[in-house]
LUMSE-948441 format. One record per residue: y, z, x of N, C-alpha, C in turn; residue in three letters. Coordinates in pm, whole numbers, plus 32768, in hexadecimal, padded with zeros to 4 digits. Layout:
YZXYZXYZXALA/...
This chain:
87757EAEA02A86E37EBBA03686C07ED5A0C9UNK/86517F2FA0E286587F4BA16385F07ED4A1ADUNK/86117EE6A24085E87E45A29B85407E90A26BUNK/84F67E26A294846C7E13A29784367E12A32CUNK/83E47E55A36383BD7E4BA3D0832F7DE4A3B6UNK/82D47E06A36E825E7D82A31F82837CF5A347UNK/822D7C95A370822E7C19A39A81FA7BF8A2FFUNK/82127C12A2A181F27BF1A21182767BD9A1BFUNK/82797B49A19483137B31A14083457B87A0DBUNK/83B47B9BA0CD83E47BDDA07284087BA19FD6UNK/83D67BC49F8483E07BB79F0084637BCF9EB0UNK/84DD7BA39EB785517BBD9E7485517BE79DF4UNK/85697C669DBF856B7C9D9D1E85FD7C889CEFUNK/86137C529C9086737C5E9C30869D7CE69BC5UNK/86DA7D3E9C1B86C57DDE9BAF87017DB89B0DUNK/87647D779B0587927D469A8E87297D2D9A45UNK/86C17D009A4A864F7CD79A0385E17D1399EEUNK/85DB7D6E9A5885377DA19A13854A7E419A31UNK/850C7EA69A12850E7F089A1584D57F429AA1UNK/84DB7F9F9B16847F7FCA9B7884B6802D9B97UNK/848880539C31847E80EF9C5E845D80C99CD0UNK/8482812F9D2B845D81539DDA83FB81AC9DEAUNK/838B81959E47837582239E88832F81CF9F02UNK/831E82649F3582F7822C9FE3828D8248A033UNK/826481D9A07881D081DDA0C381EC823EA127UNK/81A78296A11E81B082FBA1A2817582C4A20BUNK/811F823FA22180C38202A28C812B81B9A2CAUNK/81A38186A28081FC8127A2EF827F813BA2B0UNK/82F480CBA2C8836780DFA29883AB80A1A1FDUNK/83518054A1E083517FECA16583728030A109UNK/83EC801BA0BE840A803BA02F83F37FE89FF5UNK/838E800B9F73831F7FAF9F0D83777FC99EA8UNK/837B7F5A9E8183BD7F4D9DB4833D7F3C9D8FUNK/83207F819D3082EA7F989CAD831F7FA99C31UNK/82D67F189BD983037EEF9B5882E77F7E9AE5UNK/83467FAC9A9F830A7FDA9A2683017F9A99A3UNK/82917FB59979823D7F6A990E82A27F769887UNK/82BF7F12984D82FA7EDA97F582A67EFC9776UNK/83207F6C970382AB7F9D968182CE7F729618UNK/82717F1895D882817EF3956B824D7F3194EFUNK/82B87F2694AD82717F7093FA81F67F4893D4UNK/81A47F9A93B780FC7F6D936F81077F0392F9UNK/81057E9B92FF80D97E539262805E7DEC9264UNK/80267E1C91DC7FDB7DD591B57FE57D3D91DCUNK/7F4A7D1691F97F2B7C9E92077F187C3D91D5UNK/7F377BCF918F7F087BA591297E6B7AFE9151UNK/7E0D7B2491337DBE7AD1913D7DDA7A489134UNK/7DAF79EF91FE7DC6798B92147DB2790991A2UNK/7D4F7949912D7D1178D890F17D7878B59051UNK/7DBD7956905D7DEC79488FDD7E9279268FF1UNK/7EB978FC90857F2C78EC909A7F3D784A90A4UNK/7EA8781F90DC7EB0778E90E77EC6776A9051UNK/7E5377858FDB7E7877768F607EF8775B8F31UNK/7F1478008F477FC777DB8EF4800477918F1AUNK/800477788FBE807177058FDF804376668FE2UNK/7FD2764B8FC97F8A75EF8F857FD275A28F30UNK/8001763C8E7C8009761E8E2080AD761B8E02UNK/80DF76378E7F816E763D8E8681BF76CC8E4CUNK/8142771B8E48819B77BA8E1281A278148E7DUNK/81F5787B8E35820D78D98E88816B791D8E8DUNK/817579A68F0C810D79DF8F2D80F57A588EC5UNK/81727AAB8E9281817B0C8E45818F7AA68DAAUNK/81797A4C8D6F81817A0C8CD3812D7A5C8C90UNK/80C67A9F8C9D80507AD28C6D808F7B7E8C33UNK/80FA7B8E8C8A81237C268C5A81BA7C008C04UNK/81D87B7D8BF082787B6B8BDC82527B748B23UNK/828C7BA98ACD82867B9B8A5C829F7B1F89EEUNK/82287AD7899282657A65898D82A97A43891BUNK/829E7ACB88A583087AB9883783307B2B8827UNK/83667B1E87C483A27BAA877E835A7BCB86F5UNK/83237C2D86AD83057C3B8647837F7C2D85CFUNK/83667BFA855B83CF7BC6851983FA7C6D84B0UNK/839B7CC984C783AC7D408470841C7D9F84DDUNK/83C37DCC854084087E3A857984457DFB8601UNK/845B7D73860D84B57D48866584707D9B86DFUNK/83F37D7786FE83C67DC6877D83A57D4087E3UNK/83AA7D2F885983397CD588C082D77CCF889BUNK/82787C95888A81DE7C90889581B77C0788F8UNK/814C7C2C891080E97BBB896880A67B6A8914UNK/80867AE8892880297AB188AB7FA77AED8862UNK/7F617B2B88E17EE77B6388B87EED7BCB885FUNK/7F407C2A88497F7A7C8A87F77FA77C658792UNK/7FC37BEF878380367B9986EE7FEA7BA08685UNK/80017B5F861C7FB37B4E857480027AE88563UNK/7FD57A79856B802679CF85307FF579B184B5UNK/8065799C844A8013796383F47FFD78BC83D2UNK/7FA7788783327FB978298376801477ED8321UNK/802E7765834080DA77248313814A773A8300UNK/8148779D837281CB779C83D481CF77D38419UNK/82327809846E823178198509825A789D8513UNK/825378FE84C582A1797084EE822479B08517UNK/82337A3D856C81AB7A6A859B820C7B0B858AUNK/818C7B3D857F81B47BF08574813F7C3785D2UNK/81617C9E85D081367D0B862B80957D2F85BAUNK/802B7D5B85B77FAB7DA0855D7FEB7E058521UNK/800D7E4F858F80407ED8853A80BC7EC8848FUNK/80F97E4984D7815F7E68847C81227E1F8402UNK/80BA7DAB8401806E7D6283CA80487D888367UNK/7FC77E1983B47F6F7E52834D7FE17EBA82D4UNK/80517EFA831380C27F4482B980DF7EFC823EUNK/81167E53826981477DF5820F80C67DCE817BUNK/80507DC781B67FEF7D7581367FD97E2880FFUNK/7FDE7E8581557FB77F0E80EA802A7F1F809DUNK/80A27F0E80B0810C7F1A804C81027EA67FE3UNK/80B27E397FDF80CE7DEA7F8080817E0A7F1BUNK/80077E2F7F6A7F7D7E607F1A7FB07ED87E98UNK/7FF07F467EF780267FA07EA180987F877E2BUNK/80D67F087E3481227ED37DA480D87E607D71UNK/803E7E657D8B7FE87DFA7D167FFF7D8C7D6AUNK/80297D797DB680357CE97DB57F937C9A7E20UNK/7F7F7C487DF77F2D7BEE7E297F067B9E7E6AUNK/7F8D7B4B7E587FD77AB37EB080207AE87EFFUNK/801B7B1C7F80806C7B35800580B37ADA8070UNK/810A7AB9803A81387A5E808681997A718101UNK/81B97A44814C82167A3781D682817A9881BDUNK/82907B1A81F783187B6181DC83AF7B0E81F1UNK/83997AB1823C84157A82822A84497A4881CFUNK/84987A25816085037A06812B84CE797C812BUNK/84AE7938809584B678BA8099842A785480CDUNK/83DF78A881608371788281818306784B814AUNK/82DB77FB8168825477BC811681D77811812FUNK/81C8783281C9815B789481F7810378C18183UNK/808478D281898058793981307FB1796A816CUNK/7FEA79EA81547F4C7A5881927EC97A588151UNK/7E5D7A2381AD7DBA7A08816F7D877A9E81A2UNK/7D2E7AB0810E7D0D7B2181567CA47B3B81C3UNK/7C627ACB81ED7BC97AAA821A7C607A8582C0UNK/7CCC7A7A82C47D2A7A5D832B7D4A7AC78375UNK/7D607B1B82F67D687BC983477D187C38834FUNK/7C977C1483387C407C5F83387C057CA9839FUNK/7C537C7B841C7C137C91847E7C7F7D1E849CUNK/7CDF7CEA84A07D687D8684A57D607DB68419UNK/7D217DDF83C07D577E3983487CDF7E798368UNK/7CEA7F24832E7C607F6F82FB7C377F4E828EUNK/7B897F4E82B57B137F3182217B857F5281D2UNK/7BA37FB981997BD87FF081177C277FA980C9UNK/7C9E7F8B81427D017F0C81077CFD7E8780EAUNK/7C677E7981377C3C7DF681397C1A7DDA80A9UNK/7BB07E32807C7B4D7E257FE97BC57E727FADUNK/7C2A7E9D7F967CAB7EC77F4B7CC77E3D7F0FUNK/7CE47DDF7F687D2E7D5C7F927CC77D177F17UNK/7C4C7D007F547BE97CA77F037BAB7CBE7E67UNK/7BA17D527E5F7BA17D707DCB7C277D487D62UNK/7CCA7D757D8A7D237D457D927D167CAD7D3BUNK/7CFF7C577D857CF57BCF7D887CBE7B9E7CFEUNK/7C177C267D107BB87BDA7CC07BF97BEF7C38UNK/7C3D7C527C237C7A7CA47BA07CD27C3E7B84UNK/7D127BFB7BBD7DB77BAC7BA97D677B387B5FUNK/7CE87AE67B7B7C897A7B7B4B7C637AA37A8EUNK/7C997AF87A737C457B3E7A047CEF7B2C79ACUNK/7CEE7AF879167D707B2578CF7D717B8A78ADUNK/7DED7BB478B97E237C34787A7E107C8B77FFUNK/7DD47C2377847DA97C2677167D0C7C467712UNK/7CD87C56778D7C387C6177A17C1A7CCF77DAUNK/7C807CFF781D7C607D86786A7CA27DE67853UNK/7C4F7E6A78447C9A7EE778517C777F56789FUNK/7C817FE078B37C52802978F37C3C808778B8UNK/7BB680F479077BAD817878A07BF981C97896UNK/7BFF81F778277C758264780E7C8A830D7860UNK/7C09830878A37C05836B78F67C2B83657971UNK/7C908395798D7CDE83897A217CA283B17A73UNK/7C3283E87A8B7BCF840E7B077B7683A27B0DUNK/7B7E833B7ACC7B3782C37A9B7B73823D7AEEUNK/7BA982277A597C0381BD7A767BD181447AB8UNK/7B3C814A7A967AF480B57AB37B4680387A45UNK/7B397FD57AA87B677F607A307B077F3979C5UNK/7B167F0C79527AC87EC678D57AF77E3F78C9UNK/7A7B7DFC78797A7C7D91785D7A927D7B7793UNK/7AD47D4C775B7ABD7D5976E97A6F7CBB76ABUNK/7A1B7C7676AD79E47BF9769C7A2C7BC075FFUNK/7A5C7C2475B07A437C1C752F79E97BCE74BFUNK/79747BCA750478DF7BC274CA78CD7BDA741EUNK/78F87C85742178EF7CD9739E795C7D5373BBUNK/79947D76733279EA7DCF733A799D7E4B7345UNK/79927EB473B379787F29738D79B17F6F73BEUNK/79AD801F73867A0E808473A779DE80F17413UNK/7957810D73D6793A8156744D78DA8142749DUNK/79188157751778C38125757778CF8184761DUNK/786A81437689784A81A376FB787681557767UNK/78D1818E77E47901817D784B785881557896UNK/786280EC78FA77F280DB791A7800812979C0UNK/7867814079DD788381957A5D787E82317A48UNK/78CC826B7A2278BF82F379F07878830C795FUNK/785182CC794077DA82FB78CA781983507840UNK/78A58347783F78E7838F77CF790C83427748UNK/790683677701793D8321764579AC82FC766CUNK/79EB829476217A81827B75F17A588224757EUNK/7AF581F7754A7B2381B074E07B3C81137542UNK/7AE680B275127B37803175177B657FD574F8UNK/7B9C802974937C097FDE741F7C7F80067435UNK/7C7580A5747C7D2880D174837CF980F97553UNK/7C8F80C775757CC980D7760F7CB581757649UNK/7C8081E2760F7C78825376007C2D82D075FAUNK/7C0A833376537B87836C76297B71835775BFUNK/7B1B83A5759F7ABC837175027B1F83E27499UNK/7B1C83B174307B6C841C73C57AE983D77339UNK/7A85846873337A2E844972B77A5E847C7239UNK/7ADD84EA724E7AF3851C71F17B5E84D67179UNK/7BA8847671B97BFC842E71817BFA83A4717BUNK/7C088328712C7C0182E771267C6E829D71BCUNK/7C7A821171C57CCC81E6723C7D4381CB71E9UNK/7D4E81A771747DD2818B71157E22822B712FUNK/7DE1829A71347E2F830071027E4B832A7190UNK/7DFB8305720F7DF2833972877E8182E972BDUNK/7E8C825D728D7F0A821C72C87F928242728EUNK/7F95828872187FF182DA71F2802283647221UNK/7FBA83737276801A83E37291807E83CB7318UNK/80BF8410731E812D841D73B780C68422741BUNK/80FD841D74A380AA83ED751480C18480755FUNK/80E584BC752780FF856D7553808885B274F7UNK/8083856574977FDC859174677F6685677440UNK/7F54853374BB7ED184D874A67E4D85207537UNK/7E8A85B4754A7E0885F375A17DBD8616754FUNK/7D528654755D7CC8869875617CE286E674DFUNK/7D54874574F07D5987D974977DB9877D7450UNK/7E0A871F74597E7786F473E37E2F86B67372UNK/7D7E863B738A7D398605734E7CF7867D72F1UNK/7CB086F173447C6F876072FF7CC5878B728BUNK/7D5387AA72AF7DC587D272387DCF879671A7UNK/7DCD86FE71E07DF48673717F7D5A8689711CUNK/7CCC86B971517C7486C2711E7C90872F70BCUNK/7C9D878770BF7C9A881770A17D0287F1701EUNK/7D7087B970667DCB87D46FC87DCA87506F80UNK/7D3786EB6F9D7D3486A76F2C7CAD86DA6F03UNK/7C7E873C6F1B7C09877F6ED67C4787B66E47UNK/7CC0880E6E7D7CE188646E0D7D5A88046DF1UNK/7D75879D6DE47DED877C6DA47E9687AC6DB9UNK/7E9A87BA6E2D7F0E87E76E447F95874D6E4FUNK/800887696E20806987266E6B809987046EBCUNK/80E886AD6F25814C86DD6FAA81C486C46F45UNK/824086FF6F9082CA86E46F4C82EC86456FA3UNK/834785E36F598323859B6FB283AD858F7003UNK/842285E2702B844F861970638449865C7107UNK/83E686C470F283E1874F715B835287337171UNK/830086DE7119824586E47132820487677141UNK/825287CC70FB820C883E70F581CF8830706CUNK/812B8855707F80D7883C702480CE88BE6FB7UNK/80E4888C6F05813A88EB6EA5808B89136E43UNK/808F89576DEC800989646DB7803B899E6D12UNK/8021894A6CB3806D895F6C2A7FBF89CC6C04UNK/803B8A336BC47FE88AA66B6F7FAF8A916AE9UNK/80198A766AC980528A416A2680D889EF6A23UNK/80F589DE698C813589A2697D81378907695CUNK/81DA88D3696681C48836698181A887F769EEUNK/81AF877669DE81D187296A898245875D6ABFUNK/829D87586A9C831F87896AD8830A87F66B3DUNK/834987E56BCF8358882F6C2883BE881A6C7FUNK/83E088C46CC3845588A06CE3845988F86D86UNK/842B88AD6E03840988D76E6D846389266EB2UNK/8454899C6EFD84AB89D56F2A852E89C06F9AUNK/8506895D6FA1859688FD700C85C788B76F7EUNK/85B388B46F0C860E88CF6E88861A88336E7AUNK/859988026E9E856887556E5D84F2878B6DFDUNK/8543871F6D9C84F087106CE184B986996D07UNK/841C86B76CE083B8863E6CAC8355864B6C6AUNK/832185D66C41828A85D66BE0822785F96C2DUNK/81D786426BEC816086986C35811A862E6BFEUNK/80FE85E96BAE809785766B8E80B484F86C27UNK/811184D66C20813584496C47818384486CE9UNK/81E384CA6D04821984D66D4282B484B86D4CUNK/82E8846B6D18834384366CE883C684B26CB3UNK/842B846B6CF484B284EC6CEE852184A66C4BUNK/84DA843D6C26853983FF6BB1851C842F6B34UNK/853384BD6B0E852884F86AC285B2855E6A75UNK/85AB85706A12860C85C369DD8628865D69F7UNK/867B86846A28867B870D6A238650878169C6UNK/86A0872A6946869687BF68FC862787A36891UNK/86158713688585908732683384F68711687EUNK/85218715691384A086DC6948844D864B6948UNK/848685D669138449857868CD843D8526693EUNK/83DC84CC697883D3847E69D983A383FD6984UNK/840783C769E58443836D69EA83C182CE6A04UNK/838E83146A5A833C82C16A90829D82CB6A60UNK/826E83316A2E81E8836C69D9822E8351693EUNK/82998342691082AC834768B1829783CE6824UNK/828B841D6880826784B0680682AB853D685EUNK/826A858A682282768643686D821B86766892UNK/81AC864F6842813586B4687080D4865568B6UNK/
């Protein structure tokens, strides 16, 4: 270090320790150390009031960002405020995965939603999750409910699939025909069914369930206007000219055109079951 001519003490620097630099007074001979300023990374501050707090309460300063479970569905972190606990017991899930879980139950009927886990007692109120589900699923949920209160033997629905309001059956009085009070259309509610005026419900429950539309009822009308047969075989409907009862359908099944009945004789025609020929 160079001598000092200054009647002013000299200040001993330790270079090991701090950072500096030279430059020089052109007014005299003094070589000046000058400190360079020490740079620290920018970070956030965290408020004096909320540090006394935490360490108050014995927590860390960052607890507020640390995650405090895991969702039991998709095995994710969550924070409490984000969770869905239910109640009587301890498992907690994520909303998202929440609202997925009661819409899948909804969609297989079910009613009573209980704790996905295995064994759990837990079970989901709906007035509990109302706050994370949409209106839709919500009143999904609660109509749901109200329907499950009602026996099985009391309720049915309209037969019109653009419908498909629920019914009540009181069984008050037996009657057959009657009006959807939602869509305003006829049915049968004796067989559950649009309305069929043309046929009785005895003859309507006889037929196959491949013909019980619109044009199959109109048919069943038509060929008991004129008296026609089905074979009871192929159900292709036969129409006697003349002759006896005896008939003999073209998929080559014999029966009584009176009765229907295949227990008859070949060669003299005689049934078996009408007891005659003609």
């Amino acid at each position: 270090m160079a001598s000092l001519k200054s009647n002013k003490e000299a200040n001993f620097i330790d270079p090991s320790q701090d950072k500096f630099y030279y430059y020089d007074d052109e007014d005299d001979d003094i070589k000046v150390l000058d400190f360079l300023p020490e740079v620290n990374p920018f970070r956030k501050q965290k408020d004096p009031a909320f540090i006394e707090s935490v360490a108050e309460k014995g927590q860390s300063s960052n607890s507020q960002t640390q995650p405090d479970s895991v969702c039991q569905i998709c095995v994710e972190p969550m924070i409490l405020e984000n969770s869905f606990l239910i109640k009587g017991c301890t498992h907690a899930y994520c909303t998202e995965c929440m609202v997925k879980y009661v819409d899948s139950k909804l969609q297989e009927n079910i009613t009573k939603i209980c704790c996905p886990v295995p064994d759990c007692k837990g079970a989901l109120e709906p007035e509990d999750c109302r706050p994370v589900l949409p209106e839709n699923m919500f009143d999904r949920w609660g109509n749901a409910l109200c329907e499950a209160l009602i026996l099985g033997s009391q309720k049915f629905y309209c037969p019109f699939k653009d419908c498909s309001v629920m019914l009540i059956d009181d069984g008050e009085e037996v009657i057959r025909e009657s009006e959807c009070p939602n869509c305003r259309r006829m049915f049968c509610a004796q067989c559950k069914v649009p309305w069929h005026s043309q046929i009785s419900c005895e003859e309507y429950k006889m037929l196959h369930k491949d013909e019980r539309e619109r044009d199959d009822i109109l048919l069943m009308t038509l060929a008991k206007n004129n008296n026609w047969r089905r074979c009871p075989k192929c159900r292709i409907f036969v129409e006697k000219i003349e002759g006896c009862r005896y008939m003999k359908c073209r998929c080559g099944t014999q029966f009584c055109y009176s009765c229907g009945s295949t227990d008859l004789n070949p060669e003299t025609h005689y049934c078996y079951k009408c007891k005659g020929i003609w």
